[in-house]
Every structure is written in structure tokens, then in C-alpha cells.
C-alpha positions in Angstrom: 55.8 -116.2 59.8 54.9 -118.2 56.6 52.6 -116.8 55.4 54.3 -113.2 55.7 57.3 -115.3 53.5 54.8 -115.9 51.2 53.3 -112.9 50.9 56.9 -111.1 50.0 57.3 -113.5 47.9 54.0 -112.8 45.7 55.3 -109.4 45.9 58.9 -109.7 45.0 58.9 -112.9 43.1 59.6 -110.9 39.7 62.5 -108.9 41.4 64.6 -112.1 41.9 65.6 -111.3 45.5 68.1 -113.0 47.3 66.6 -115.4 50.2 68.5 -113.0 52.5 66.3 -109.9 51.4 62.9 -111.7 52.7 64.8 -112.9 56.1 65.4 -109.0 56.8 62.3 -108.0 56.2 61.3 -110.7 58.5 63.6 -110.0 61.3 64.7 -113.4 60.9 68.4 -115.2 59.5 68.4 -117.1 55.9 68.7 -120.1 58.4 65.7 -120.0 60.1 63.3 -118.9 57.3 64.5 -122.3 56.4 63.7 -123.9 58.6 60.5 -122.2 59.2 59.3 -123.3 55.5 59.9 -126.5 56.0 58.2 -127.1 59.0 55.4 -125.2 57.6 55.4 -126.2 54.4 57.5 -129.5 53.7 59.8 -127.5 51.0 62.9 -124.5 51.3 62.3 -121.3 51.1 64.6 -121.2 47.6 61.4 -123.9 46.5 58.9 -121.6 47.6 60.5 -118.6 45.7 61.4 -121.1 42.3 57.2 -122.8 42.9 56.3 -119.0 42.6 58.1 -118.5 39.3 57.7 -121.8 37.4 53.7 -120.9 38.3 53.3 -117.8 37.0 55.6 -119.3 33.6 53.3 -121.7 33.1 50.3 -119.5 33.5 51.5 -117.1 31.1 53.0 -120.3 28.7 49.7 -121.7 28.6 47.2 -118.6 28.7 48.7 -116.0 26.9 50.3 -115.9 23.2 53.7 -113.8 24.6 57.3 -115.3 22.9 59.0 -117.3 25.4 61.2 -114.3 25.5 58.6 -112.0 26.9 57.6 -114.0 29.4 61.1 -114.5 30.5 61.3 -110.3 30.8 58.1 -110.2 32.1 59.1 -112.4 34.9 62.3 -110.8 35.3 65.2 -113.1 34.0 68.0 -111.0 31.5 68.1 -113.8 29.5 65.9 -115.8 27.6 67.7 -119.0 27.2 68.9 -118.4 30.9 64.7 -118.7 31.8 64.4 -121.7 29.5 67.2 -123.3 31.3 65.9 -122.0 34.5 62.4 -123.7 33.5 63.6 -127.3 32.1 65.6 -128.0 35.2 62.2 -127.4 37.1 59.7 -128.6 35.1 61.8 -131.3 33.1 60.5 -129.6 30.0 61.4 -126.7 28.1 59.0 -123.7 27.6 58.0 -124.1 23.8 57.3 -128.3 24.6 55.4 -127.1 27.9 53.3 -125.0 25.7 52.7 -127.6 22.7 51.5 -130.2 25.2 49.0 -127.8 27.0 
């Protein structure tokens, strides 16, 4: 069951759906994909979704030449300083430093 939450995720990460979307589609409650992460994996199923995000920001951050705006879009946040809020509470930097120091 996992690795079906993961896969969703990879999916859907973009979309910003709420942790009760992936337990329907799993047939299971927002409880239980809970606790099914972390036995599985150690961390919440909100960490697995905010992992999947903060990855694919720093991928882009570090590999591509897009404003910190784009990426935010591209990764579906409304807001840019929303995203670089998002990504300094996660990362304990902000996007522009990430990017300098990589």
C-alpha cells in the first residue's frame, strides 16, 4: 500500500492534493495512510508529499536557470513568496541562497 501512496504521489505531487484525495483512491482513511507511512517508511504521509516537492524544487533550483517564480508555478504553488516560504521552513534556506550555494 506504500508504494501505491507513492506512486500518486509522483503523479499528483504538482496538483497539491489534500492527504484525504490519496486515502480515497486507496480505499483507505487519512488515519491509516498514516500510519501505513510510517511503519513503512519512518515519516507521515504530509512528509512524503512535502519530500516530493522540496525534491523536485531543488532539482529544478539547482539544474535549470527558471526565476524562482517559475519554478514555484511549475510546481504548482499561486504564489511565489508563498513557495519560498513553503521552501525555507523545509529546507532552512530560501530558494535564491539554495541556489547560490549549489
Amino acid at each position: 500500500m506504500g508504494r501505491r501512496f507513492v506512486e500518486l504521489v509522483e503523479s499528483n505531487y504538482r496538483k497539491h492534493r489534500p492527504l484525504s484525495f490519496y486515502a480515497f483512491r486507496l480505499g483507505v482513511s487519512v488515519t491509516h495512510l498514516g500510519r501505513i507511512c510510517r511503519g513503512q517508511f519512518g515519516i507521515s504521509s504530509q512528509s512524503i508529499l512535502h519530500d516530493r516537492l522540496i525534491l523536485e524544487a531543488k532539482r529544478n533550483l539547482a539544474y535549470t536557470s527558471a526565476s524562482v517564480a517559475d519554478i514555484a508555478s511549475d510546481l504548482g504553488f499561486r504564489d511565489a513568496a508563498y513557495f519560498s516560504k513553503f521552501f525555507a521552513s523545509q529546507v532552512g534556506d530560501t530558494p535564491s541562497s539554495f541556489r547560490k550555494t549549489f
